[in-house]
N, C-alpha and C positions, 0 to 999 in steps of 0.2 A: 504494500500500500504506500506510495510515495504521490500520493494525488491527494487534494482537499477532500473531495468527493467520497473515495475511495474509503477514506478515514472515518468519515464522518457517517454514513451510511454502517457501519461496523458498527461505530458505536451508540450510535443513536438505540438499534437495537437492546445494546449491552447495558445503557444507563437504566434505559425506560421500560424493558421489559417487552416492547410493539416494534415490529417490524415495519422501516421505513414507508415499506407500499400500504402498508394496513390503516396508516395515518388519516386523518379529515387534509381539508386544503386549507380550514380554518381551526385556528388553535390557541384555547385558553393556556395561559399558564398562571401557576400560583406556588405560595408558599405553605401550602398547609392541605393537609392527605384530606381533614372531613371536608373541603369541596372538591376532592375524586370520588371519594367516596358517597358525596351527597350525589355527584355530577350520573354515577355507576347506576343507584340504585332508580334511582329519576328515571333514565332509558336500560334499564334492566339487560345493562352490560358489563362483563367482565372489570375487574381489573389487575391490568397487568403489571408488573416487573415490581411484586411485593417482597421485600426482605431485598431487595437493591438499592441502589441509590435514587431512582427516581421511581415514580407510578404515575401510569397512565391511562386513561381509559377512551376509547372511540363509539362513537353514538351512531346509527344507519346514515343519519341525515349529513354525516360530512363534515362535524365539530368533535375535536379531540381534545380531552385538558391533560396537562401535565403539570404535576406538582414538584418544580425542580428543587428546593431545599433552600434553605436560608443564604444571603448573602450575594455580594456584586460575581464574588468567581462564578458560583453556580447561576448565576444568572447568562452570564458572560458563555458559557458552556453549551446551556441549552438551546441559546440562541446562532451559537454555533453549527451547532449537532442538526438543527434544523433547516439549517442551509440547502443540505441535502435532498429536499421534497421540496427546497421551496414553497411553502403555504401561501396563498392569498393573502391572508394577516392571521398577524399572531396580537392577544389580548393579555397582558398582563391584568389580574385581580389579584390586588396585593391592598394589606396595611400601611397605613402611616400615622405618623404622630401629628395631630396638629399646632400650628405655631402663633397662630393669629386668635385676634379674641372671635373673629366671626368664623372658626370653624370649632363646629362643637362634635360632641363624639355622635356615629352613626352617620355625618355628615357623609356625600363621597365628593373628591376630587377629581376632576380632568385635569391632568396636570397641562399646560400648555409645551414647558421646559421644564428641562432638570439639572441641575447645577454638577458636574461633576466633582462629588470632595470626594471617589471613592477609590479613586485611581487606579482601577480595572482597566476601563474604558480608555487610559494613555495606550496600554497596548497598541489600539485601534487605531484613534487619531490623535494628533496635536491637540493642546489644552482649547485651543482658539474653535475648532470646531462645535457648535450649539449639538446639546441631548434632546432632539426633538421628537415628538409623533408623528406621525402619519396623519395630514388633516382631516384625510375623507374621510380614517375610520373614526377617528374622534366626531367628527361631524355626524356618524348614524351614532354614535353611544349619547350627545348630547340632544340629539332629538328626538331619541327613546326616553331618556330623562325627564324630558319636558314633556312626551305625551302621557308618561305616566304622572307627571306633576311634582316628579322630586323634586328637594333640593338639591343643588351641589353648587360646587365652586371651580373656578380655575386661579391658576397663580403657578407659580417653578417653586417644584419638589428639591431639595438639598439631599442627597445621594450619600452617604457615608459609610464606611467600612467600618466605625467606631459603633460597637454596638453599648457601651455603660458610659454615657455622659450624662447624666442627666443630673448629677451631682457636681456638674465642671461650670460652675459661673462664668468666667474667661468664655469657654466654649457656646454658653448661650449666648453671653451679650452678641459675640459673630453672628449669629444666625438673627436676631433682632438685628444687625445693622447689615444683613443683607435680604433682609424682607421676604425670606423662603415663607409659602403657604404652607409647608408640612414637609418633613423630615421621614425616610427610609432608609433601606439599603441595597436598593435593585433598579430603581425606574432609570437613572441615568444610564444605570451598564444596559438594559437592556435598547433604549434608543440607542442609543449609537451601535451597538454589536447586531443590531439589526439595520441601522444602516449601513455597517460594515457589509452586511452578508446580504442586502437589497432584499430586506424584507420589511413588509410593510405593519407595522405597530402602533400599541397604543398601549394606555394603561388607565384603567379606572381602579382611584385608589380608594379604601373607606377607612377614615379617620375613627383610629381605635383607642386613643390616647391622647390627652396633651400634657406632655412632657414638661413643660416649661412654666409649670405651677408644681408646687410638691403634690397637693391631690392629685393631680393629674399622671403621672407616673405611675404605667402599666403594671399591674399586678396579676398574679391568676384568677381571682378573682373577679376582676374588673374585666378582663380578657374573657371569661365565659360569659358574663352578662354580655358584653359586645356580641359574641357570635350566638348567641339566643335571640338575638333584639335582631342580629342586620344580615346576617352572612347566608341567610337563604336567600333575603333580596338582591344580594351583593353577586352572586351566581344566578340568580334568574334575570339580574342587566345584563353579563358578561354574555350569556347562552341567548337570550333575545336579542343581542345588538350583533352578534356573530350569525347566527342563522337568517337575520334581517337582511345583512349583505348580502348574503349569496343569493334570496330569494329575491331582492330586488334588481340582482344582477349586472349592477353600475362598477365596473372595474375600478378599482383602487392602483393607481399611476404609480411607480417610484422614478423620483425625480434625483439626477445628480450631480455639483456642482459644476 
């Protein structure tokens, strides 16, 4: 195997447990198994590549999720590995912390940008290149939003590798004087490494925390209230704005500089 291709089609297999061809052309990903597991039992299908590093499960209709694991590498990885099938677009459904007094918890975010602090995504490109979405798929996830009458927000996500700050004053004041709407550690690696690999993304985030009050700092507790209250609806946007696209059949363009 001395090919991209070659490589990535192996492992694609090996991380996720589904074979390249087996895949949807549209695909969630997340960091957390109960939305595979919720995504499985919803279209009463398998799921695969259990006791590996990732899991995956594929629906009749042409939408696959994949739950890649915490952090910018594995984000950076998956987005990789998927090069290989090329998808029509890939969906990030991820957490983040909110930073702003007007995002409260259950909220979800579009993020427009994303700041890279995670320094993954240097691999890819020079610090000067923007962590963008894909506009048209944001454009059907924001007006599913709106016909179902959510709220949500837009603003640039802050991307970091640092997962225990929230005890680091120094650290917050930064992110207050750079006016991030919410704080992660995936959305930037993922724009770019899918624009690295000219695939077309997006990421609808829901605000699970605000960090930057001491009540606010995510707890286990406070973590299952969140996913009791929101994480069914947080997957039935991701699955209704992926399945929208394809049935409404309007090609999603990758554009490049």
């Amino acid at each position: 195997m001395i090919n991209k291709k070659d490589i990535t089609r192996n492992w694609l297999k090996r991380y996720t447990g589904t074979d390249p061809d087996a895949f949807g052309e549209r695909i969630l990903v997340t960091n957390f198994q109960n939305y595979v597991e919720k995504f499985a039992k919803r279209f009463d299908v398998p799921i695969q590549g259990i006791g590996g590093p990732m899991t995956s499960a594929t629906n009749t209709e042409g939408l696959s999720i994949i739950n890649f694991g915490i952090g910018s590498a594995n984000a950076a990885t998956i987005m990789d590995l998927l090069s290989c099938i090329q998808p029509k677009g890939v969906l990030f459904l991820g957490k983040c912390g909110g930073l702003k007094r007007s995002t409260d918890l259950g909220h979800f975010i579009l993020p427009i940008a994303a700041i890279r602090g995670e320094g993954t995504s240097d691999d890819y490109f020079p610090k000067e290149v923007p962590a963008m979405p894909s506009f048209k798929l944001h454009k059907y996830v924001s007006e599913l939003l709106v016909k179902h009458d959510l709220d949500y927000r837009t603003g640039v996500i802050y991307t970091t590798n640092r997962r225990v700050w929230e005890h680091d004053e120094d650290f917050k004041a930064y992110l207050r004087k750079i006016s991030a709407i919410g704080i992660d550690m995936e959305t930037a690696t993922i724009f770019i490494t899918g624009f690295a690999n000219r695939i077309d993304r997006g990421a609808l985030l829901l605000v699970s925390d605000t960090p930057m009050i001491p009540e606010g700092v995510k707890t286990e507790e406070s973590d299952m209230e969140i996913t009791r209250k929101y994480v069914d609806l947080h997957l039935e946007m991701g699955i209704e704005a992926m399945t929208q696209i394809s049935e409404e059949g309007e090609a999603i363009k990758h554009f490049t500089y």
